[in-house]
C-alpha positions as CSV (number, residue, x, y, z in Angstrom):
1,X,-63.3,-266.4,-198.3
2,X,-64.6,-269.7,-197.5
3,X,-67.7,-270.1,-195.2
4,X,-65.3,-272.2,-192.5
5,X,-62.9,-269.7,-192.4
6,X,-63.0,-267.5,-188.7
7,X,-64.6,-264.5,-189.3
8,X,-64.8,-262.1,-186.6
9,X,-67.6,-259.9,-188.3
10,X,-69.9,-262.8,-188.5
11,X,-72.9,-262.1,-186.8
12,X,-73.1,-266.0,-185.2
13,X,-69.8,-265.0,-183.0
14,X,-70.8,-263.1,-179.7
15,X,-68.2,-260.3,-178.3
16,X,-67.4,-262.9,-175.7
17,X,-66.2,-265.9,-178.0
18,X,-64.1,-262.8,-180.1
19,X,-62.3,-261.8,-176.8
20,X,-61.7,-265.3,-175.9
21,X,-60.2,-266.5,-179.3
22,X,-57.7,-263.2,-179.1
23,X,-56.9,-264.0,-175.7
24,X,-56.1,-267.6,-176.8
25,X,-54.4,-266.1,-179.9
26,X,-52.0,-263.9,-177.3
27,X,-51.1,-266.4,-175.0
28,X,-49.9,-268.4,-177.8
29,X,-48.1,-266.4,-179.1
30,X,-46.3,-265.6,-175.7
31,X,-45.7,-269.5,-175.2
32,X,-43.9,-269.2,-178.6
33,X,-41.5,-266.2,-178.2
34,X,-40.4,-267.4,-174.8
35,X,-39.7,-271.2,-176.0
36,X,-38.5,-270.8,-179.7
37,X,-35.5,-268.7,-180.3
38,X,-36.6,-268.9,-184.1
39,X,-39.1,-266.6,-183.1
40,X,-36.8,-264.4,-181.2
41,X,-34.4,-263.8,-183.8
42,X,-37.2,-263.0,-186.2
43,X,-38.4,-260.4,-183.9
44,X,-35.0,-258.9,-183.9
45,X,-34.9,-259.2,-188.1
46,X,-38.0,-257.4,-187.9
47,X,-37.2,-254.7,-185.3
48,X,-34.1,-254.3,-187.9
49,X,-36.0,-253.8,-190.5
50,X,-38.6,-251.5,-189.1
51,X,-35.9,-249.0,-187.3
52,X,-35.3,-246.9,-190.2
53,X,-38.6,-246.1,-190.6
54,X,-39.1,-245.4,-186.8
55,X,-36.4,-243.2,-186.6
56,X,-37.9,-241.1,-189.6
57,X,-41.3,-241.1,-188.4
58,X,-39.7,-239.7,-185.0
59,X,-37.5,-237.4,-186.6
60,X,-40.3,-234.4,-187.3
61,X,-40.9,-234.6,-183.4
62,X,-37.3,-234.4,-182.3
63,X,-36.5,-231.8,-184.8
64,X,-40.1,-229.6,-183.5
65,X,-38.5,-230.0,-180.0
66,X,-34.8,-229.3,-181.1
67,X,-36.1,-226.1,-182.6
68,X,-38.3,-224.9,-179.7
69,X,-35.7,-225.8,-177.2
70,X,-33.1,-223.9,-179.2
71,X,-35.1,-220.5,-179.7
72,X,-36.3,-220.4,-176.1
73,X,-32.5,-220.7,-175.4
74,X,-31.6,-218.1,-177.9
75,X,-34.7,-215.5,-176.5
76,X,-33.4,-216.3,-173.0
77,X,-29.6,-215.4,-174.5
78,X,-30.8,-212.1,-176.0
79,X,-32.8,-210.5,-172.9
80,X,-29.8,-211.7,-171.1
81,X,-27.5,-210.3,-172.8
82,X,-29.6,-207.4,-173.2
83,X,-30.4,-207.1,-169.3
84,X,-26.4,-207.4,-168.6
85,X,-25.8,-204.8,-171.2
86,X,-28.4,-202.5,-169.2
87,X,-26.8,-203.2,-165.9
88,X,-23.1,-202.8,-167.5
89,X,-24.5,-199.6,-168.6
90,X,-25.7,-198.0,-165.2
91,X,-22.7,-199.2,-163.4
92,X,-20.9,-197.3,-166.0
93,X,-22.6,-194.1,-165.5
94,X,-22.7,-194.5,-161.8
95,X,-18.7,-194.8,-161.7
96,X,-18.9,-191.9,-163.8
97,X,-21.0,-189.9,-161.5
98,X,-19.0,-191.0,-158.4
99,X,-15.8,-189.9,-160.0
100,X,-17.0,-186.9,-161.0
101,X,-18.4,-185.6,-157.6
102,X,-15.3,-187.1,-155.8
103,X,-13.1,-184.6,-157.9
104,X,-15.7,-181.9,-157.4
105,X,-15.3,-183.1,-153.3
106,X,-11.6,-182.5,-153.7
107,X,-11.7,-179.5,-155.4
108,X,-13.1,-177.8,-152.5
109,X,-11.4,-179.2,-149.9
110,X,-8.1,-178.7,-151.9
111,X,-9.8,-174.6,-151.8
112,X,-11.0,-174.5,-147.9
113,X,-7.0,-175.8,-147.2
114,X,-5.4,-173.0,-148.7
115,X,-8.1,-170.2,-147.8
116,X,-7.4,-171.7,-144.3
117,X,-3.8,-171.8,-144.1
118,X,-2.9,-168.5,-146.0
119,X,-5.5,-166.4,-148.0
120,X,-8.7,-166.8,-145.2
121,X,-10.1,-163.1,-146.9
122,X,-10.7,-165.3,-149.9
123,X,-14.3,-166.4,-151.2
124,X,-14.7,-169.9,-153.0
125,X,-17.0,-169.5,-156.4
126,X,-18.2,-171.9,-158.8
127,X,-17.2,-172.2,-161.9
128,X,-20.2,-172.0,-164.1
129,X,-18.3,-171.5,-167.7
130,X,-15.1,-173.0,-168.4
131,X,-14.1,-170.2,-170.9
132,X,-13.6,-172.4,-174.2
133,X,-14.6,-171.4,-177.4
134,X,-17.2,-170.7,-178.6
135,X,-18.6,-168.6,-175.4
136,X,-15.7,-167.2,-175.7
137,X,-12.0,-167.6,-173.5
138,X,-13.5,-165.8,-170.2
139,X,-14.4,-168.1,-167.7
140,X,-17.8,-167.2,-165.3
141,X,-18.5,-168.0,-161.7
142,X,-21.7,-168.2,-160.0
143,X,-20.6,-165.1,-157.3
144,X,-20.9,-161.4,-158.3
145,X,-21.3,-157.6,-157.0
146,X,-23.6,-158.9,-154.4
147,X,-20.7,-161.1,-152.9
148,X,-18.3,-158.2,-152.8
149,X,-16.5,-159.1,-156.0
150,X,-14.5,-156.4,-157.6
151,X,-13.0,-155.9,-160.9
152,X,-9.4,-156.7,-160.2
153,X,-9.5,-159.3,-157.3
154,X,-6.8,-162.1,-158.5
155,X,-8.5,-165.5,-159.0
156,X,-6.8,-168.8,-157.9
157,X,-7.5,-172.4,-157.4
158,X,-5.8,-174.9,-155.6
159,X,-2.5,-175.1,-157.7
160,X,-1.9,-171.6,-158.2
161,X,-3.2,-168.7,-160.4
162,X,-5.9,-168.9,-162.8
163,X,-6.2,-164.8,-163.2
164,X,-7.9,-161.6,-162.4
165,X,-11.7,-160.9,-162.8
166,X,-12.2,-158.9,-165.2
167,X,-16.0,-157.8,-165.2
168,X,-18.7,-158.1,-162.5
169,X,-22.5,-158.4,-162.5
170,X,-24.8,-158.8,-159.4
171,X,-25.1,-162.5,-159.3
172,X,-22.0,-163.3,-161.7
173,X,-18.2,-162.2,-162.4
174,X,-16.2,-162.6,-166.0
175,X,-12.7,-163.6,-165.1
176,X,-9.2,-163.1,-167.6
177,X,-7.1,-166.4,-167.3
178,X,-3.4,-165.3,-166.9
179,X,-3.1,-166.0,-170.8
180,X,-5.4,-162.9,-171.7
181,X,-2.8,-160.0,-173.2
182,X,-3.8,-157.0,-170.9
183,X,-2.7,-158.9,-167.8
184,X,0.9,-158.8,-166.7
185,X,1.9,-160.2,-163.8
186,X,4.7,-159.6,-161.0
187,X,6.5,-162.8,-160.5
188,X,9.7,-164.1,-159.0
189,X,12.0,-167.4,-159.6
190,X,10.9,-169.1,-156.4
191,X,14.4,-170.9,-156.9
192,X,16.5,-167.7,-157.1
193,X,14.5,-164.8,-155.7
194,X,14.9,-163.0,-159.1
195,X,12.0,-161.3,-160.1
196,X,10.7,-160.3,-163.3
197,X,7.2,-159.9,-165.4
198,X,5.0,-162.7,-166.5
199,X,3.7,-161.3,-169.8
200,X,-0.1,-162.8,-171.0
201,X,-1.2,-163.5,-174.7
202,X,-2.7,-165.2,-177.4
203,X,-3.6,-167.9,-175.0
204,X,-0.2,-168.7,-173.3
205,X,2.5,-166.7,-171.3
206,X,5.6,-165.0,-172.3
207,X,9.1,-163.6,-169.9
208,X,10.4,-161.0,-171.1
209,X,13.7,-159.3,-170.9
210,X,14.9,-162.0,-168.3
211,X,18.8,-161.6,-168.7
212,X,20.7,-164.5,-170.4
213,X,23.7,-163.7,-167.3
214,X,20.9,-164.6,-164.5
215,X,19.9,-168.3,-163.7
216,X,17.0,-169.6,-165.0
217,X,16.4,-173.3,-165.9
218,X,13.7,-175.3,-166.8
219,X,11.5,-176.6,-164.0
220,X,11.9,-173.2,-162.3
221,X,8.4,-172.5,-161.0
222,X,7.5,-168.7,-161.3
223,X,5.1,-167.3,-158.4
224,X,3.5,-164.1,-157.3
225,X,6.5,-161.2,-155.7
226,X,3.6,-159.6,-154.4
227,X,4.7,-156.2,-155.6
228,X,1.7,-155.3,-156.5
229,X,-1.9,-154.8,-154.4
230,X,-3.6,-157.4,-156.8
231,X,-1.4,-160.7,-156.4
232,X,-0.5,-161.8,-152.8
233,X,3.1,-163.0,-152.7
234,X,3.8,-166.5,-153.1
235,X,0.8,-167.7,-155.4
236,X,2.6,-170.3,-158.4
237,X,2.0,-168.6,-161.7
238,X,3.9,-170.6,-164.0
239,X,6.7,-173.5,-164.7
240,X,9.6,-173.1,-167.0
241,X,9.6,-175.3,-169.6
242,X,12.4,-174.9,-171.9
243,X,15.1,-171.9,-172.0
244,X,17.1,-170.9,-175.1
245,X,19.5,-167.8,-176.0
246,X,18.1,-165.1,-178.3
247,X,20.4,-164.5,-181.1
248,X,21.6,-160.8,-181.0
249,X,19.7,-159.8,-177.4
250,X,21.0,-160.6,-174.1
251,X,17.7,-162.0,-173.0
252,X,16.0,-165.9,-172.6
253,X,13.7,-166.8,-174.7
254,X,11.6,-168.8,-172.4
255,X,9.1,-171.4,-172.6
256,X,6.2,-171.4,-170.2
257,X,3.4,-173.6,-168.8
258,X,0.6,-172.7,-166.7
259,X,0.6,-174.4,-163.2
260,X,-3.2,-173.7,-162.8
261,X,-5.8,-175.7,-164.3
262,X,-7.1,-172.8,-166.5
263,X,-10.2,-174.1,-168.2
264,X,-10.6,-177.0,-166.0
265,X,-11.2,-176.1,-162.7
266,X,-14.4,-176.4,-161.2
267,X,-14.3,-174.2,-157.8
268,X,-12.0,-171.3,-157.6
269,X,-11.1,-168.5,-154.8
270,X,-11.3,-164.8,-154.8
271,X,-9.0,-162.9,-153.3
272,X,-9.7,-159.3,-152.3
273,X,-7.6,-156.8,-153.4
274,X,-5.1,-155.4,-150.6
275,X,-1.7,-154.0,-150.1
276,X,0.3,-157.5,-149.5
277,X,3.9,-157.8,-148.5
278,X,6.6,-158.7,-151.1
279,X,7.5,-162.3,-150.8
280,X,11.3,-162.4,-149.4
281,X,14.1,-163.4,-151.8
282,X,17.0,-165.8,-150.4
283,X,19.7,-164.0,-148.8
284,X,22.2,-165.5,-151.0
285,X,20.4,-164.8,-154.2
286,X,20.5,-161.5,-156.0
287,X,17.1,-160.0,-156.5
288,X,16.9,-157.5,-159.8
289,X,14.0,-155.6,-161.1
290,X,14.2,-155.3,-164.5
């Protein structure tokens, strides 16, 4: 470079003189871009030129922030949707819990109504083994000896007759559902007054010897004649489901279906075993024994 040449590094220039020739340098150059429109439009050739390489030189910035905006969205998503799934899940088992005690609630007052308006010698249990397999097809209740409970006493809840307790221990009691084969109980057509036997066994209930010439149909509900000192009188036992003539015999063959929850209820009532009065028969309606 030749000697005249400005040189900025030579030691004969002072800081000052260098800041003065950029400032002069700067001005200039303003002066220019605002008066020449040459120099305008070569700006804009230039910022033309230059934008590609400014939009990748910005690109590694905008995708870093792309990608920590995105998985700061995605954690907040997943503890979201995790936190909702939580809550969904509590709500869920509080429902449950509600519904369960509200049937529980109903259960009993379903039980304190009918010991109150007919069977007020009865004592509500809990049912503390529902019976199914495999403890066996017994149901337990939490109320025993000590309570008074005796082998025999006819168990019921509030839709009619479960069965009969079968075995008693100090603090618990084993009772037969009305589907066990040694029970048999006295029953009448609450329709017709006609009353016959309610046979139990292998898990459902049979009528036997009910006379094709009497009337039966299905819907009849069966309940308790009361001629017996286990079963007060008027206790549903059973509904008819479906009727059909034996071939050869002059008896139904009849279809049955508990009325009582069986293996579903969760409070029950003992009744105490007493003489009870036969439940009247309509006058119009012939009452057989058979």
């Amino acid at each position: 470079m030749s000697d005249h040449s400005l040189s900025f590094s030579k030691k004969g220039i002072s800081s000052a003189n260098k800041l003065i020739c950029l400032s002069l340098v700067a001005i200039a150059l303003l002066m220019l871009d605002s008066r020449y429109a040459a120099v305008q439009n070569a700006k804009r050739y230039v910022a033309t030129a230059l934008y590609p390489l400014q939009w990748l030189a910005n690109q590694p910035i905008e995708w870093y922030e792309y990608s920590s905006a995105l998985f700061q969205s995605q954690n907040y998503l997943l503890a979201e949707n995790q936190r909702l799934t939580l809550e969904n899940t509590q709500l869920k088992m509080r429902t449950r819990q509600a519904e369960i005690q509200l049937r529980e609630l109903n259960d009993v007052k379903s039980l304190l109504s009918l010991k109150q308006k007919a069977l007020s010698d009865g004592l509500a249990a809990e049912v503390i083994s529902n019976g199914r397999e495999p403890v066996g097809s017994r149901l337990v209740i939490n109320k025993g000896s000590n309570h008074h409970i005796q082998v025999g006493d006819a168990v019921v809840d509030d839709a009619g007759l479960i069965g009969q307790v079968s075995q008693v221990h100090p603090i618990s009691a084993e009772i037969s559902p009305l589907t066990d084969g040694s029970l048999t109980i006295p029953v009448m057509v609450m329709r017709t007054g006609m009353r016959t036997l309610v046979y139990g066994g292998s898990g459902s209930l049979t009528l036997r010897y009910f006379p094709t010439d009497s009337d039966l149909q299905p819907n009849d509900v069966l309940i308790t004649s009361g001629l017996d000192s286990i079963y007060p009188a008027g206790i549903p036992v059973a509904r008819v489901m479906q009727t059909s003539r034996n071939a050869g015999t002059p008896f139904y063959r009849v279809q049955l279906e508990p009325i009582a929850a069986l293996h579903r209820s969760k409070f029950v009532l003992i009744l105490p075993q007493q003489p009870v009065q036969a439940a009247s028969a309509p006058v119009s309606a012939p009452i057989t024994t058979p």
